[in-house]
C-alpha positions in Angstrom: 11.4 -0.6 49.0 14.8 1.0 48.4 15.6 4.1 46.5 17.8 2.3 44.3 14.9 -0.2 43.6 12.4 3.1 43.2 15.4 4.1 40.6 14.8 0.9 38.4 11.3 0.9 37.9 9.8 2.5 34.8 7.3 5.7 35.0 4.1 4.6 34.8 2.4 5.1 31.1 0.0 8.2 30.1 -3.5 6.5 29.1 -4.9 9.8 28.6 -7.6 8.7 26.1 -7.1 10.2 22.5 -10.3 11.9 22.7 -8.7 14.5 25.2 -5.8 15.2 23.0 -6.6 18.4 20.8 -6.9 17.6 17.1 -4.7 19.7 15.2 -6.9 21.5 12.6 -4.7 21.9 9.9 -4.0 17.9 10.1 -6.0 17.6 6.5 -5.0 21.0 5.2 -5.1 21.1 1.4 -1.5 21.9 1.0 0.0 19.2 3.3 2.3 16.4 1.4 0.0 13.6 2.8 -3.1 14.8 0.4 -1.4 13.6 -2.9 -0.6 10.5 -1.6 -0.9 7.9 -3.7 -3.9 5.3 -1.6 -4.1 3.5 -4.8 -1.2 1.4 -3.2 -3.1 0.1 -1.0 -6.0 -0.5 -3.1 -6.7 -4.1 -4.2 -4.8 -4.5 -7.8 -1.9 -1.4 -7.6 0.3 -3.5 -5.5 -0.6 -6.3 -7.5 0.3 -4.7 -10.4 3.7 -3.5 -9.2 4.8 -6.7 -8.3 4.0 -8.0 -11.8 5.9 -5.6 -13.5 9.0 -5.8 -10.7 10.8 -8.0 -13.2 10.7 -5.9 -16.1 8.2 -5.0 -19.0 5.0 -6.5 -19.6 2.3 -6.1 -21.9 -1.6 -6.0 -20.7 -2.6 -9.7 -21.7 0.6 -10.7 -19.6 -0.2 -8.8 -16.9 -4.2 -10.2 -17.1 -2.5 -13.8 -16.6 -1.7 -14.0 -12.9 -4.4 -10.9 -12.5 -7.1 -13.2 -13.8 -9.5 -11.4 -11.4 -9.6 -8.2 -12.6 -11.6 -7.0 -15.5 -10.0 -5.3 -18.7 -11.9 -1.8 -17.0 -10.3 -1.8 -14.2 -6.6 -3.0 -15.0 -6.7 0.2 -17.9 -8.2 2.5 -15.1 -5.6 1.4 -12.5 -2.9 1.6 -15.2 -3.8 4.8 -16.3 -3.9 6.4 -13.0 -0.4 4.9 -11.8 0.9 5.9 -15.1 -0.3 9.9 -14.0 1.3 9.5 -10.7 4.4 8.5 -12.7 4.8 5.2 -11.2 5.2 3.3 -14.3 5.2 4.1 -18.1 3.4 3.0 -21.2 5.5 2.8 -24.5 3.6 2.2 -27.9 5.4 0.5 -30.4 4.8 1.8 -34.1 4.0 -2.3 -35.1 1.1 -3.8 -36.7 -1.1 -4.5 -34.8 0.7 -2.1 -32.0 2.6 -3.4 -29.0 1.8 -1.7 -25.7 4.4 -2.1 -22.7 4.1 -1.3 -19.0 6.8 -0.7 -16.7 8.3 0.4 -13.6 9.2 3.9 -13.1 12.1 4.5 -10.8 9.7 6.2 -8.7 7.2 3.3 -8.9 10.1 0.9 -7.9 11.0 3.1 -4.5 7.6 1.3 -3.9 8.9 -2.0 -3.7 9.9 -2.0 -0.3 7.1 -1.1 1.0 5.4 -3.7 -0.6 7.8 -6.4 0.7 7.6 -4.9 4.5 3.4 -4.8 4.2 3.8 -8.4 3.6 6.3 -9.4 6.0 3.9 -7.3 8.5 1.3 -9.6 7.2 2.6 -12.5 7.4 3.9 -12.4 10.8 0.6 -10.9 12.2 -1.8 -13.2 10.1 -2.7 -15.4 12.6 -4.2 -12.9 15.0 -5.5 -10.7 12.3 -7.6 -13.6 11.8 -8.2 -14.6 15.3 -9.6 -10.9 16.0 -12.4 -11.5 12.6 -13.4 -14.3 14.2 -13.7 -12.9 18.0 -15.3 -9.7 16.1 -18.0 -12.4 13.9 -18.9 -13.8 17.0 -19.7 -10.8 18.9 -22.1 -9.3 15.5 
């Protein structure tokens, strides 16, 4: 081999296993930005719900249309707790009977992207997603 061929080839990768790299014990410290991250995101209806109200306004019996899963219960609670984290508001209209809207916040539409890159993940990785269920079902 030459040393112009050494040169070319790429230094080998560290496989140290994870379990020798020290844990750094202020990772889950109180205080850090990461503990008021919003999960609800990623929990089953939130991103649903974002995506409903992406084009504009929507009452709660329109958004319980294409969210025909979810109970009353837990569209309010998941409402109300995106509504705290100020990712969308509810207006009240002084009518009879009263009108309730939901929308987008600008803060809950910086979410949108996200969104849209969790499903193009999703959909290009689908497939073996899938595949490694199966291999996992097999093995149980």
């Amino acid at each position: 081999m030459t040393e112009a061929t050494d040169r070319e080839r790429p230094a080998p990768l560290d496989h140290t296993p994870l379990d020798h790299v020290p844990l750094d014990p202020d990772m889950f410290d109180p205080v850090c930005p990461s503990s008021v991250m919003p999960f609800r995101v990623g929990d089953k209806w939130s991103g649903m719900v974002i995506r409903c109200l992406e084009g504009g306004p929507r009452r709660f019996g329109e958004l319980r249309v294409p969210l025909r899963a979810i109970t009353p219960k837990v569209l309010s609670e998941t409402l109300r707790a995106m509504e705290r984290d100020g990712l969308l508001t509810r207006t009240t209209y002084d009518e009879n009977p009263p009108r309730v809207e939901y929308a987008l916040t600008p803060l809950g539409r910086t979410l949108i992207p996200l969104l849209d890159a969790a499903r193009a993940w999703s959909e290009a990785h689908l497939p073996a997603l899938l595949a490694a269920r199966r291999a996992h079902e097999r093995l149980s």
